[in-house]
Structures are given as structure tokens and as C-alpha cells.
LUMTOR-415602 format. One line per field, with one value per atom (N, C-alpha, C): x negated, y negated, z negated; residue in three letters; atom name. Coordinates in nm, 2 decimals. Each point is the difference from the previous one (the first is absolute). Last residue first. Layout:
BEGIN
u: X|... .
v: Y|... .
w: Z|... .
res: ala|... .
atom: CA|... .
//
This chain:
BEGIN
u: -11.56|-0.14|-0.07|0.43|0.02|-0.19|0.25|-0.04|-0.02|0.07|-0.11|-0.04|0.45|-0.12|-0.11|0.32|0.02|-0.09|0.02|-0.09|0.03|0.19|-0.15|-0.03|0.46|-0.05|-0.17|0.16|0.02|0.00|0.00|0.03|0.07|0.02|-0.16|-0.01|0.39|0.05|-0.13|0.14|-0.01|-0.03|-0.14|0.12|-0.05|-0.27|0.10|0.10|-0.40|0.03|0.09|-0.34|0.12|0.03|-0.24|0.02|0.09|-0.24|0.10|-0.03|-0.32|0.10|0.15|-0.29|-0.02|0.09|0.10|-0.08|-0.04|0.30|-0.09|-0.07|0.46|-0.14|-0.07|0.50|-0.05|-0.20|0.53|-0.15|-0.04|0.53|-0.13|-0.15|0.44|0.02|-0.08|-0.14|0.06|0.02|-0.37|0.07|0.10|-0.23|0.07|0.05|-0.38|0.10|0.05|-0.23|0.05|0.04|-0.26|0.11|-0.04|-0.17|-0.04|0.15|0.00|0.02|-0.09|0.12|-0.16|0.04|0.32|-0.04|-0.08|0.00|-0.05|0.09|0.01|-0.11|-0.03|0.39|-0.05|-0.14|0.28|0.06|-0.12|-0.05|-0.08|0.05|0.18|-0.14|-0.05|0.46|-0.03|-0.17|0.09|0.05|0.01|-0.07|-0.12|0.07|0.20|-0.01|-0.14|0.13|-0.01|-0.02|-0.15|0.08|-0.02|-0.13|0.05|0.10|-0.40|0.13|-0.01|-0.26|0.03|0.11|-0.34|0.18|-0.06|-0.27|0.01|0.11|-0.07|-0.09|-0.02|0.36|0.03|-0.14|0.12|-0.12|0.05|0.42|-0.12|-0.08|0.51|-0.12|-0.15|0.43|-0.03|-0.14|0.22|0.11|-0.08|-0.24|-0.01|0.09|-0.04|-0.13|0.04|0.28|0.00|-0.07|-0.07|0.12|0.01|-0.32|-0.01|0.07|0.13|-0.10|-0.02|0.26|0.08|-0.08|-0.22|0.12|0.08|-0.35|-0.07|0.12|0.09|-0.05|-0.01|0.14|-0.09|-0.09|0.45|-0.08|-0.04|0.29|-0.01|-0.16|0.23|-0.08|-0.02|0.26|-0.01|-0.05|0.28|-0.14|-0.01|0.36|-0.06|-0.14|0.21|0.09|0.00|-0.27|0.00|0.07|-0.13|0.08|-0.03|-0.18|-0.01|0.09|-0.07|0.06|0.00|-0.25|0.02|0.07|-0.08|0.01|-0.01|0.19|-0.14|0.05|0.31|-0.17|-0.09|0.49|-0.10|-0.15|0.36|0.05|-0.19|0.00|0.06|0.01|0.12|-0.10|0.01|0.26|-0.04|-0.09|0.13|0.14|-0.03|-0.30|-0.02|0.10|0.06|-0.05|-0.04|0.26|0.11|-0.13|-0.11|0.09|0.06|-0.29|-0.08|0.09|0.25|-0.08|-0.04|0.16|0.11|-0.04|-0.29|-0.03|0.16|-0.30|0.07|0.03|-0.38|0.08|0.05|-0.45|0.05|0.18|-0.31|0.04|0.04|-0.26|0.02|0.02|0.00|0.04|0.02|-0.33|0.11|0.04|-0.26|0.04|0.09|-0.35|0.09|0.03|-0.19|-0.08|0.13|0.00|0.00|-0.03|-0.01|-0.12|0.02|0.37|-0.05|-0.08|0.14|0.06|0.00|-0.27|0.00|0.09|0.08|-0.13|-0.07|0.38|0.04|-0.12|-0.03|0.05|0.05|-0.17|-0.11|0.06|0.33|-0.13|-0.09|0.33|0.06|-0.09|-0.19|0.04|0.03|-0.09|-0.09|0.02|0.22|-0.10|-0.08|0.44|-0.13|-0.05|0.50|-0.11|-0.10|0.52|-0.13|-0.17|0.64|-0.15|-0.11|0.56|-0.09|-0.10|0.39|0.06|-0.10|-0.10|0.08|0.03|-0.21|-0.08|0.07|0.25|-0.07|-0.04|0.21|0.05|-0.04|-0.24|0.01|0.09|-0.10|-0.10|0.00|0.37|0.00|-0.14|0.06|0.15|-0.04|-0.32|-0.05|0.11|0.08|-0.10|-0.02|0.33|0.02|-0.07|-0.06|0.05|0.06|-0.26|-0.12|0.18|0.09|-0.04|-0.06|0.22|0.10|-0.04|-0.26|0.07|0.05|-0.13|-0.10|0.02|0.38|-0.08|-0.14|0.28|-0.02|-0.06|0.09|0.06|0.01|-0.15|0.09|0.07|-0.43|0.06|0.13|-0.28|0.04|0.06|-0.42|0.15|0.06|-0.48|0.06|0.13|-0.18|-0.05|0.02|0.14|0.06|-0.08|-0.21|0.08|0.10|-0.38|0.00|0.11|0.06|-0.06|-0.02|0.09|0.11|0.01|-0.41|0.05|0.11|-0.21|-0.04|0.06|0.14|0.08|-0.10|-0.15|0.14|0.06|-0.51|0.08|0.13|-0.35|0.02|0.14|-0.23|-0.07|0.06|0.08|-0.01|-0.04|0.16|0.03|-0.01|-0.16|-0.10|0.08|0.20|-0.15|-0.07|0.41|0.06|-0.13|-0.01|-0.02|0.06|-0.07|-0.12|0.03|0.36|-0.07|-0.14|0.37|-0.05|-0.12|0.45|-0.13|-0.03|0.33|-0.08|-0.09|0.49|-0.12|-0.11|0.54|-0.09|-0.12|0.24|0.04|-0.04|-0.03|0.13|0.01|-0.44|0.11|0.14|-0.22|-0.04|0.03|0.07|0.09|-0.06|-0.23|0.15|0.10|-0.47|0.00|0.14|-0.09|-0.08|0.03|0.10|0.06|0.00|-0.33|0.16|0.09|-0.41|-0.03|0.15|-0.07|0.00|0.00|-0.05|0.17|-0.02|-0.39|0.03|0.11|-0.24|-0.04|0.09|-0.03|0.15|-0.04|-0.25|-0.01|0.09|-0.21|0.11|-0.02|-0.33|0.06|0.12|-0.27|-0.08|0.08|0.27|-0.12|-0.10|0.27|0.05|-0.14|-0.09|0.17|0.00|-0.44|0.06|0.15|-0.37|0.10|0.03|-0.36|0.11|0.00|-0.23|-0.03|0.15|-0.34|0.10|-0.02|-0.38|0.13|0.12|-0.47|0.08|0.16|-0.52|0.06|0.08|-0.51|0.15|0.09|-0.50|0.07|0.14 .
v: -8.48|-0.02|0.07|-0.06|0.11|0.00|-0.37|0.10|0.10|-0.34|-0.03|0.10|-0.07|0.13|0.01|-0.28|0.15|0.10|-0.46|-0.02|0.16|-0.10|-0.04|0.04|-0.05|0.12|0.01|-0.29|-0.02|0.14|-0.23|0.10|-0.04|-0.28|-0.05|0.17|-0.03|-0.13|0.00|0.32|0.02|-0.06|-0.01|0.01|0.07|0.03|-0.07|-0.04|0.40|-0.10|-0.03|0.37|-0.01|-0.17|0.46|-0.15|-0.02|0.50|-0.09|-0.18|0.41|-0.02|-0.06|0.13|0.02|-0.02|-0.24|0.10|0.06|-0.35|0.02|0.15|-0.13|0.01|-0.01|-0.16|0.12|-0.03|-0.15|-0.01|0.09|-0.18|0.07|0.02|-0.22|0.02|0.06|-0.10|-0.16|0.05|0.11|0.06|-0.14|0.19|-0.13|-0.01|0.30|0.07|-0.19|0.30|-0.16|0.03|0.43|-0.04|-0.13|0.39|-0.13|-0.06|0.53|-0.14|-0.08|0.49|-0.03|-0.13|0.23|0.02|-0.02|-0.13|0.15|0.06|-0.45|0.03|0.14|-0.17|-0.04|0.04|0.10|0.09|-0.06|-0.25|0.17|0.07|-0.42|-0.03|0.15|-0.07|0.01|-0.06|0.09|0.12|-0.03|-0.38|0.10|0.11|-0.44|0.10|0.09|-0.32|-0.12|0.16|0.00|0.02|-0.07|0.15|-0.12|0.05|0.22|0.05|-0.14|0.15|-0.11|0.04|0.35|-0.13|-0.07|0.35|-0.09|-0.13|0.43|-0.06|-0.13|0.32|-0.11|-0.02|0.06|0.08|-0.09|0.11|-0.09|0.05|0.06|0.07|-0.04|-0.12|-0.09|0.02|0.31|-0.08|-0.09|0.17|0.10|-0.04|-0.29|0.00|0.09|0.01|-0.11|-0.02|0.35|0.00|-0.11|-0.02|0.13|-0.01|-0.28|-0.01|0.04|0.20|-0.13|-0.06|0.38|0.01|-0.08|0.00|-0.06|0.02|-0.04|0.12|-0.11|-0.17|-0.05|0.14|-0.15|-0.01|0.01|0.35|-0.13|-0.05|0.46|-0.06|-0.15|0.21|0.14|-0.11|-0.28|0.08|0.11|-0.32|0.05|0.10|-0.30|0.11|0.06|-0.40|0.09|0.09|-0.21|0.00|0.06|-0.19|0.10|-0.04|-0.21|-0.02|0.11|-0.21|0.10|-0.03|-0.36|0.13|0.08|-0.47|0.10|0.09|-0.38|-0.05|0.10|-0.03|0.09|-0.05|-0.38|0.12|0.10|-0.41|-0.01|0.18|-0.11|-0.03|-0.01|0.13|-0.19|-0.02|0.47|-0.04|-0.21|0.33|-0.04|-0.04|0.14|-0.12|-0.01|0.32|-0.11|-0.15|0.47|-0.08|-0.11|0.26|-0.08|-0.06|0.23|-0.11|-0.08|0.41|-0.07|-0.15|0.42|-0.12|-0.03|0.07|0.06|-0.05|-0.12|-0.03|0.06|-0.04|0.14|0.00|-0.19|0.01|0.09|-0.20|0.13|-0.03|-0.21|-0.08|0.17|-0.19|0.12|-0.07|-0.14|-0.04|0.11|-0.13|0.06|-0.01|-0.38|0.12|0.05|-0.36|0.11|0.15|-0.51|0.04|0.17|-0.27|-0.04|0.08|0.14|0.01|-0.03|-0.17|0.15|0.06|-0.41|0.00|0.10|-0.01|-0.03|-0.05|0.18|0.09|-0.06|-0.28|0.07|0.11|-0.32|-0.03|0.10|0.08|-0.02|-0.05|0.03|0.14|-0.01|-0.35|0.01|0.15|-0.10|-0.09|0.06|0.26|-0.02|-0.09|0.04|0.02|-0.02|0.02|-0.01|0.07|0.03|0.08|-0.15|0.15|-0.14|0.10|0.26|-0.17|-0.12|0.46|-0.04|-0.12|0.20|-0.02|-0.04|0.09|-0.09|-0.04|0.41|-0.10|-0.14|0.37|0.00|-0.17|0.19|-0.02|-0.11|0.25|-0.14|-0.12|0.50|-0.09|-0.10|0.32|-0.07|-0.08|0.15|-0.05|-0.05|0.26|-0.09|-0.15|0.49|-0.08|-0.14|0.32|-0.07|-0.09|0.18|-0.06|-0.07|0.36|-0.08|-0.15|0.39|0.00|-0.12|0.21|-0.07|-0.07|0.01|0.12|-0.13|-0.14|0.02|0.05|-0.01|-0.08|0.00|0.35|0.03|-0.18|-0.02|0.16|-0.05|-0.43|0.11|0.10|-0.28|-0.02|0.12|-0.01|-0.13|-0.04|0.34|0.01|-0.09|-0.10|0.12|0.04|-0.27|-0.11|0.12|0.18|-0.09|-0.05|0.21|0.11|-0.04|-0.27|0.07|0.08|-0.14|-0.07|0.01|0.30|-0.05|-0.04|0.00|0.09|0.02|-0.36|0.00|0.13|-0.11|0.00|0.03|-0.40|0.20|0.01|-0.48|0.11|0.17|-0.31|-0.05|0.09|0.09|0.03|-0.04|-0.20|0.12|0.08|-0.42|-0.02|0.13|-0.02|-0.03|-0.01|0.05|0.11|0.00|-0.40|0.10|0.11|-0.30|0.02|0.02|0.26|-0.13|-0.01|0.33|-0.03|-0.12|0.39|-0.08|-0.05|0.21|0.05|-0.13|0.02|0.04|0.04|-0.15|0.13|0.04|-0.41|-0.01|0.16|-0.15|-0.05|0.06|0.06|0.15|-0.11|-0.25|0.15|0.06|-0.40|-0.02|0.11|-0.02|-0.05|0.02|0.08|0.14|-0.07|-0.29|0.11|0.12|-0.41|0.01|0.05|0.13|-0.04|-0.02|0.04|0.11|0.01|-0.40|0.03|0.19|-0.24|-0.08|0.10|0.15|0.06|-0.07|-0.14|0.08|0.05|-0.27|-0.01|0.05|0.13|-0.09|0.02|0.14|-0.03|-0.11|0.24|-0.02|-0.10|0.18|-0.08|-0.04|0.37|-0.08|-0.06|0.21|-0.03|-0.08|0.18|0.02|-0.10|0.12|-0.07|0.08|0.07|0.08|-0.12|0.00|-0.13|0.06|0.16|0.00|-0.11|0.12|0.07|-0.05|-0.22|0.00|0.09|0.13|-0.08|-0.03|0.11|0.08|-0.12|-0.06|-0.01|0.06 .
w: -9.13|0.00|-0.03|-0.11|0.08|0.04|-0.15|-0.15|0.06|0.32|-0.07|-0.11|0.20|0.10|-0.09|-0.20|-0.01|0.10|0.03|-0.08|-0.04|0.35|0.02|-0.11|0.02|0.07|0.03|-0.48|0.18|0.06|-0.52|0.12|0.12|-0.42|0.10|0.10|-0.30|0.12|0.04|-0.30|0.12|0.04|-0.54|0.13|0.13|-0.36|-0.08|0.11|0.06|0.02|-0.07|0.05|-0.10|0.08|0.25|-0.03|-0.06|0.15|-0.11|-0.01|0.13|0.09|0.00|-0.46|0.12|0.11|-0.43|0.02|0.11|-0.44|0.17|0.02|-0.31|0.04|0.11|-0.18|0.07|0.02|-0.34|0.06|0.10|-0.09|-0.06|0.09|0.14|-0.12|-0.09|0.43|-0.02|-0.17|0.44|-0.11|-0.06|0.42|-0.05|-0.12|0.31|-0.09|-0.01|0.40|-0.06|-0.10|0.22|-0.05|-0.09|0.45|-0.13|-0.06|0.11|0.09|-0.10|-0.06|0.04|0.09|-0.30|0.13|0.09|-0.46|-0.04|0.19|-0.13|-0.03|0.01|0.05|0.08|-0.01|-0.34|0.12|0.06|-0.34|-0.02|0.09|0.00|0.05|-0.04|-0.13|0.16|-0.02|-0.41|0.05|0.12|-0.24|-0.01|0.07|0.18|-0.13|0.02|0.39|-0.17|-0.10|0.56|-0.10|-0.15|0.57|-0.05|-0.10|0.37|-0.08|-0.12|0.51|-0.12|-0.07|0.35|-0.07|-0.08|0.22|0.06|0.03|-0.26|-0.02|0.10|0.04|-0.13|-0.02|0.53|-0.10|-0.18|0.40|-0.02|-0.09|0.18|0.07|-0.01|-0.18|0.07|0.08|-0.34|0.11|0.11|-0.37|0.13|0.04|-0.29|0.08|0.08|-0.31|0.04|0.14|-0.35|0.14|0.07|-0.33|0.06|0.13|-0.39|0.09|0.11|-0.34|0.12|0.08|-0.29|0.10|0.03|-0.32|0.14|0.09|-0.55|0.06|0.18|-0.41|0.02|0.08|0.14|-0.06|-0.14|0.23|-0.01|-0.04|0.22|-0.09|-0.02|0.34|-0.10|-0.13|0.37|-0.03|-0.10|0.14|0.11|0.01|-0.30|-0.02|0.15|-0.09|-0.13|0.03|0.42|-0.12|-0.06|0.45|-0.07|-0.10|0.47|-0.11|-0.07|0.45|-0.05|-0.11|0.32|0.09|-0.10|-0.20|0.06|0.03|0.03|-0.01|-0.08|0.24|0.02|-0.06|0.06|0.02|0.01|-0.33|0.12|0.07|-0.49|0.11|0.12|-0.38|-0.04|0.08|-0.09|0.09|0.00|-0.20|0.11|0.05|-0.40|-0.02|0.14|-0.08|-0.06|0.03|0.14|0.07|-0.05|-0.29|0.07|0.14|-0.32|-0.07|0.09|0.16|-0.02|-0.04|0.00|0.11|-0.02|-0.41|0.08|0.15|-0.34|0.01|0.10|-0.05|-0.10|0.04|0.39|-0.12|-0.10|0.51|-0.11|-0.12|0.53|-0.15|-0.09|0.48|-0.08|-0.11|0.51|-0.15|0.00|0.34|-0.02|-0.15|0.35|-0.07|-0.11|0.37|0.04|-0.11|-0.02|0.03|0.08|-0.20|0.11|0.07|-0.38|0.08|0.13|-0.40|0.01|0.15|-0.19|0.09|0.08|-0.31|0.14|0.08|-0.47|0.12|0.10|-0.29|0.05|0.09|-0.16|0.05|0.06|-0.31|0.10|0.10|-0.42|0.00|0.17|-0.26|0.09|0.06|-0.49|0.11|0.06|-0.12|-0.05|0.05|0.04|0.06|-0.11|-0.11|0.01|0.00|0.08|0.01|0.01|-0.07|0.01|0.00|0.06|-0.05|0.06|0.00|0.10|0.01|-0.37|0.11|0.12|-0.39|-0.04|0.11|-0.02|0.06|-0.03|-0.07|0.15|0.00|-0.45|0.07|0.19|-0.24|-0.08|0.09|0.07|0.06|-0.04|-0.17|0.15|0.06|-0.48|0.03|0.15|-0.08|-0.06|0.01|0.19|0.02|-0.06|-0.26|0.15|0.08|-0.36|-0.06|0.16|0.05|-0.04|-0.02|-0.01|0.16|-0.04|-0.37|0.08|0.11|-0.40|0.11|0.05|-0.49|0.24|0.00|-0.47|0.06|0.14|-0.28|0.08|-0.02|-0.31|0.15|0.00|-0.07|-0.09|0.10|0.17|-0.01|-0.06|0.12|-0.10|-0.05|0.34|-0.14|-0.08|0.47|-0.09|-0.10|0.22|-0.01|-0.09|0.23|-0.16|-0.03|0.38|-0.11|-0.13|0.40|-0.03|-0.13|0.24|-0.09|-0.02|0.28|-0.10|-0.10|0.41|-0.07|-0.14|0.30|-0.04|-0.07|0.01|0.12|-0.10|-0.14|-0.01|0.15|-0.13|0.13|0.00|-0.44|0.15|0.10|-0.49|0.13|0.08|-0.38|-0.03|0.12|-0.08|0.02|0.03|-0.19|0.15|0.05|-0.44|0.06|0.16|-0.25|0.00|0.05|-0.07|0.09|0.03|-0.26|-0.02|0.15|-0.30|0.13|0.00|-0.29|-0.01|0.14|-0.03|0.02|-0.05|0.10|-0.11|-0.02|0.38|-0.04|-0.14|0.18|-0.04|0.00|0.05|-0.12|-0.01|0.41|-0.10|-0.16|0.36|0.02|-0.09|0.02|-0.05|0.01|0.13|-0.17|0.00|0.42|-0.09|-0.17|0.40|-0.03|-0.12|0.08|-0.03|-0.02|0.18|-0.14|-0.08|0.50|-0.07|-0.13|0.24|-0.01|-0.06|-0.01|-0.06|0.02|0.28|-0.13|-0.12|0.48|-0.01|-0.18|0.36|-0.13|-0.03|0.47|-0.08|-0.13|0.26|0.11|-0.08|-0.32|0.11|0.10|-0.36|-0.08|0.13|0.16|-0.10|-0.10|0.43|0.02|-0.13|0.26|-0.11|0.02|0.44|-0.10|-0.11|0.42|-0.11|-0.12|0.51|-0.13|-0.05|0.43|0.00|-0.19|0.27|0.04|-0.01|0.02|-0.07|0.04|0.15|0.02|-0.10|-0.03|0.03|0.03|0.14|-0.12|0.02 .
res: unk|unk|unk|unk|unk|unk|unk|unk|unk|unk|unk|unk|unk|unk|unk|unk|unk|unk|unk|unk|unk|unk|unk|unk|unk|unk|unk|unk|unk|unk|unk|unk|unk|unk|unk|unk|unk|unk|unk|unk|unk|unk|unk|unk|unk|unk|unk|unk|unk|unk|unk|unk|unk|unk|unk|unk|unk|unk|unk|unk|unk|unk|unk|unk|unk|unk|unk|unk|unk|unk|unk|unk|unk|unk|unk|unk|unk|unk|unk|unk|unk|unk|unk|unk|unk|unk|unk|unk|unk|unk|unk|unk|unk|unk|unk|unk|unk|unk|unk|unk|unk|unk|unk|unk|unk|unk|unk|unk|unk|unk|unk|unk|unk|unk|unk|unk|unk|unk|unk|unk|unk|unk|unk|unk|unk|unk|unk|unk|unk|unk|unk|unk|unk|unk|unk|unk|unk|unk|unk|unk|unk|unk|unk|unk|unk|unk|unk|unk|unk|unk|unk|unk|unk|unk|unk|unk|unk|unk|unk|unk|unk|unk|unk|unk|unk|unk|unk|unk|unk|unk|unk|unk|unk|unk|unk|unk|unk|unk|unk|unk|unk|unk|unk|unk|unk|unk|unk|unk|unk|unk|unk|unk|unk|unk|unk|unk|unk|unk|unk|unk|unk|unk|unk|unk|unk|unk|unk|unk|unk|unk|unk|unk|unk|unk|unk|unk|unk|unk|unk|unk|unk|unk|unk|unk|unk|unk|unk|unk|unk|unk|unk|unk|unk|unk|unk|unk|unk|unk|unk|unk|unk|unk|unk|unk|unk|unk|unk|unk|unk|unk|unk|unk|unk|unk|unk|unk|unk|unk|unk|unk|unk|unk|unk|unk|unk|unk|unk|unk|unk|unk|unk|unk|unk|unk|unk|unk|unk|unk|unk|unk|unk|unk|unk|unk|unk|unk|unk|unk|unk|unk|unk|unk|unk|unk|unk|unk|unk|unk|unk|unk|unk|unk|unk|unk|unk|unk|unk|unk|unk|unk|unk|unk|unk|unk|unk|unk|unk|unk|unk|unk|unk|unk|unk|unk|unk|unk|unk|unk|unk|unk|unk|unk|unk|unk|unk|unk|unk|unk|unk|unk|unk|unk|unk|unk|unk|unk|unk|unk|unk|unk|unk|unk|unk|unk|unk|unk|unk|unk|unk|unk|unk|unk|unk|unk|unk|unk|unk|unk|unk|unk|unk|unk|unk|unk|unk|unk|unk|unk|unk|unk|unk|unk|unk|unk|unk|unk|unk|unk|unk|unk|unk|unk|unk|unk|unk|unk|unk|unk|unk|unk|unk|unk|unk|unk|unk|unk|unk|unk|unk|unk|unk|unk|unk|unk|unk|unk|unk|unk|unk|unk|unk|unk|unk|unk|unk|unk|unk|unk|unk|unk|unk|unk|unk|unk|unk|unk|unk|unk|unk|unk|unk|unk|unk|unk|unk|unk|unk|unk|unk|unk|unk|unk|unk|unk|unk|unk|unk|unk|unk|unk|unk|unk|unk|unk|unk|unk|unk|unk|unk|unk|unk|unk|unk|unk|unk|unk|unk|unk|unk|unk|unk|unk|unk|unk|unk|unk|unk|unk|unk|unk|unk|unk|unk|unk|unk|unk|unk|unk|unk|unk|unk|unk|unk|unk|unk|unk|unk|unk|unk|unk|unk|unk|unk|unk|unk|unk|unk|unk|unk|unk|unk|unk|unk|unk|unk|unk|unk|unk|unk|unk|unk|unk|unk|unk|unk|unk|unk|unk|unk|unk|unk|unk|unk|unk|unk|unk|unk|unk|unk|unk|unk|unk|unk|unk|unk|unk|unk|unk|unk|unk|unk|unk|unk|unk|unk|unk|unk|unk|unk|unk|unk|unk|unk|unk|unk|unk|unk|unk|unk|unk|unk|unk|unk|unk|unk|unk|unk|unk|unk|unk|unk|unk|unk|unk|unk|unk|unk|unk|unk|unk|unk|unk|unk|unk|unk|unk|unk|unk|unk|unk|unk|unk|unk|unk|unk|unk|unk|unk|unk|unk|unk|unk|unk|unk|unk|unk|unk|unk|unk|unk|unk|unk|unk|unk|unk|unk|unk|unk|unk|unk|unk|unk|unk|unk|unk|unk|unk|unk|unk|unk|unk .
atom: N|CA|C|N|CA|C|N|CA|C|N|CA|C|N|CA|C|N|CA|C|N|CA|C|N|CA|C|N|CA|C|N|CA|C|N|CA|C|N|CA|C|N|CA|C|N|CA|C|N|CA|C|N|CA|C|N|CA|C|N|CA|C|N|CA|C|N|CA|C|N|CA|C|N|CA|C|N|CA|C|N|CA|C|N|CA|C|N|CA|C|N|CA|C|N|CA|C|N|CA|C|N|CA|C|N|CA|C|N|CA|C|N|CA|C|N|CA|C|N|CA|C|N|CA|C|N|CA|C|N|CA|C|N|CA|C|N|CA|C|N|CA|C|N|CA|C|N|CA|C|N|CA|C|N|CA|C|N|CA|C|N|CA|C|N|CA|C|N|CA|C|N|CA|C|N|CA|C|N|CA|C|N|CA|C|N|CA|C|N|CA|C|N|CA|C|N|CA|C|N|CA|C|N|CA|C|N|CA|C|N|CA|C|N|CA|C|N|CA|C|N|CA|C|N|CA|C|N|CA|C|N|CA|C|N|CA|C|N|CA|C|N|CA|C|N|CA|C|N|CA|C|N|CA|C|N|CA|C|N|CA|C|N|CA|C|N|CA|C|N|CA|C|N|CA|C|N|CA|C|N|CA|C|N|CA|C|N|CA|C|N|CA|C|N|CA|C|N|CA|C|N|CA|C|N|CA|C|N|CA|C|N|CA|C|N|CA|C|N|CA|C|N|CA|C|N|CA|C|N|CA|C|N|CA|C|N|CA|C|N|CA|C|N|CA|C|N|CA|C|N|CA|C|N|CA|C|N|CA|C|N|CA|C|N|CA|C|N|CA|C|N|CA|C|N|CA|C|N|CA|C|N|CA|C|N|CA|C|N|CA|C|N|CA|C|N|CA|C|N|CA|C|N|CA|C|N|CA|C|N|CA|C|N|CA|C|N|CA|C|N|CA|C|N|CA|C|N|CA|C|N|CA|C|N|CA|C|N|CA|C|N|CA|C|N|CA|C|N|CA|C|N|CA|C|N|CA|C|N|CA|C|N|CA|C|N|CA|C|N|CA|C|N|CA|C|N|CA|C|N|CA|C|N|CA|C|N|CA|C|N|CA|C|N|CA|C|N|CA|C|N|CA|C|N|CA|C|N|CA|C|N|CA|C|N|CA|C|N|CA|C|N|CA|C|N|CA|C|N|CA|C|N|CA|C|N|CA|C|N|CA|C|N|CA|C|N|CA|C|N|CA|C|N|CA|C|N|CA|C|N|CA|C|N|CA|C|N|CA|C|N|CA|C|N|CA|C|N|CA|C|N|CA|C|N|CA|C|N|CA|C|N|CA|C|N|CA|C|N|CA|C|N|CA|C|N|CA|C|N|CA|C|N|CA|C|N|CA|C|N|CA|C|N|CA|C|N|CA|C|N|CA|C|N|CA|C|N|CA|C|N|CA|C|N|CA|C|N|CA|C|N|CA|C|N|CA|C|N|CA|C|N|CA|C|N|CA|C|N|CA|C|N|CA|C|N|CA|C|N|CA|C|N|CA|C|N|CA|C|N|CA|C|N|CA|C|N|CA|C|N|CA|C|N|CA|C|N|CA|C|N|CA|C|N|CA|C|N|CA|C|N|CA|C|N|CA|C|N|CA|C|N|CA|C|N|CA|C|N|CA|C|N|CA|C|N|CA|C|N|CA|C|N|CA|C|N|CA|C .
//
């Protein structure tokens, strides 16, 4: 049986509940820019990669109130300085990667989220807790294209058929899925289907390093 290579993290909504403080933000800055947004459409940007959503967020907001540029730092300053403050864990999230860590078995954290972001949230862990860190603004192509994946795995020098890839959005389970890993989906703010090489579960907490070999079967 193949082995379990390695186990590629999702960052927000997967690892931390940060979707809630993204929500926050996104209702109250683009209000005060004048822009209509509700949290449906905070719903319909989960998983997109960040310069994406920059794109919507400025279609909504009358012309020449903020630059694009202007808008994204606004957004990610507010974002960051939230995550610094306080970070909640996902259940079982903290857990399994330290079982995960024990066991030896390599971990990546690939997010759409810039890596300023994803330092603000691992700065709540213990030092180094995965050997690879991809970023949204590290990559040509975001999710729901295979390239954070992709890379991830060739950092860590490993077969993505022989990963586990761990994610809550439709757009990180279609990266994962379309790098040829099995993909946990956890979905929390929106649904995610079942489907081949795909386990939907309602948390983390019954995942083990065992029970992720087991999907590898």
C-alpha cells in the first residue's frame, strides 16, 4: 500500500476559523466605502485566491473611491491585525497536526492568504509546525487551479498522490483534487459534495495519523 507522504493544510476556515474575522472585515470596510456586501457574498469568496477577490470587492465600490492597491492593503492590515491579537483554532485542528508531527509525517500549510496573514496566525504555534509554507502571493495561479498544491508537494519532494490534502471550501478541495491528492474536505460555511478520493467529515477531532493512512488504502 502507498505510504502517507506527507498531509497539505488549508489555512483559513481549515486550520483556524479566521472566515468569521474575514467576514467582519469585508462587511464593515467596503460599508464604509460605500459598497453594498452582505454576508452571502463574504460566503461566495471563501477559498478564492486573494487578488481575485480584490476584483469583486472593487466592482462594488463606486469609481475613484480607492485604488485596488489601496483597497487590498486596507483589507489585509485590518485582517492581519485582528489575527495577531487572538486566533481560533479549529477543533482538533491543533491536535491532529501534533500527532501528525510526532509521527514524523511532513506537513505543508497552502493558503490563498498572503504570507504576512499566514505569519500572523502561526505566530499562536508552537515554533516551525510545517516543513513547507506556500502562499497565495507565492504562486502564479491560485486556488482552484493545482498550483499551491503542486508546489507544496514538490517542496517536500513527495508523490501529491500519496497526500492527504485538508480543506473547508469548494475551490481548495477542486486544487486538491485536480493535484491528484485525496482530499478531507471540513466544510463549515458552505457545502462540499462527496466524491471520489474525497472524505467530507463535520470536524477534525475523530482524525488521526492512522486514520489518514487508512484513506490511502
Amino acid at each position: 500500500m502507498p505510504p502517507l507522504q506527507a498531509v497539505l493544510w488549508d489555512m483559513d476556515g481549515t486550520l483556524v476559523d479566521s472566515e468569521k474575522v474575514w467576514a467582519e472585515v469585508q462587511l464593515r470596510l467596503l460599508a464604509e466605502l460605500g459598497a453594498t456586501w452582505t454576508v452571502e457574498d463574504c460566503v461566495g469568496l471563501i477559498g478564492s485566491d486573494l487578488r481575485d477577490a480584490v476584483q469583486v470587492w472593487m466592482s462594488r465600490i463606486p469609481a475613484g473611491v480607492i485604488t485596488a492597491d489601496e483597497l487590498a492593503d486596507r483589507m489585509f492590515s485590518e485582517v492581519i491585525e485582528s489575527l495577531r491579537r487572538e486566533v481560533t483554532f479549529q477543533p482538533g485542528a491543533v491536535e491532529l497536526l501534533q500527532a501528525l508531527r510526532k509521527e514524523e509525517i511532513p506537513c505543508a500549510l497552502v493558503s490563498a492568504s498572503y504570507r504576512t496573514m499566514i505569519d500572523a496566525v502561526i505566530g499562536h504555534l508552537p515554533p516551525e509546525p510545517f516543513d513547507v509554507i506556500v502562499a497565495g502571493d507565492e504562486v502564479t495561479l491560485g486556488k482552484p487551479h493545482p498550483e499551491p498544491y503542486l508546489t507544496a508537494a514538490a517542496k517536500l519532494g513527495v508523490d501529491p498522490a500519496h497526500c492527504v490534502v485538508i480543506e473547508d471550501s469548494v475551490t481548495g478541495t477542486q486544487a486538491g483534487t485536480a493535484a491528484g491528492a485525496y482530499v478531507v474536505a471540513v466544510p463549515q460555511w458552505v457545502s462540499i459534495p462527496e466524491a471520489p478520493r474525497r472524505l467530507v467529515v463535520g470536524s477534525l477531532e475523530p482524525l488521526t495519523p492512522e486514520s489518514l493512512r487508512a484513506l490511502l488504502h
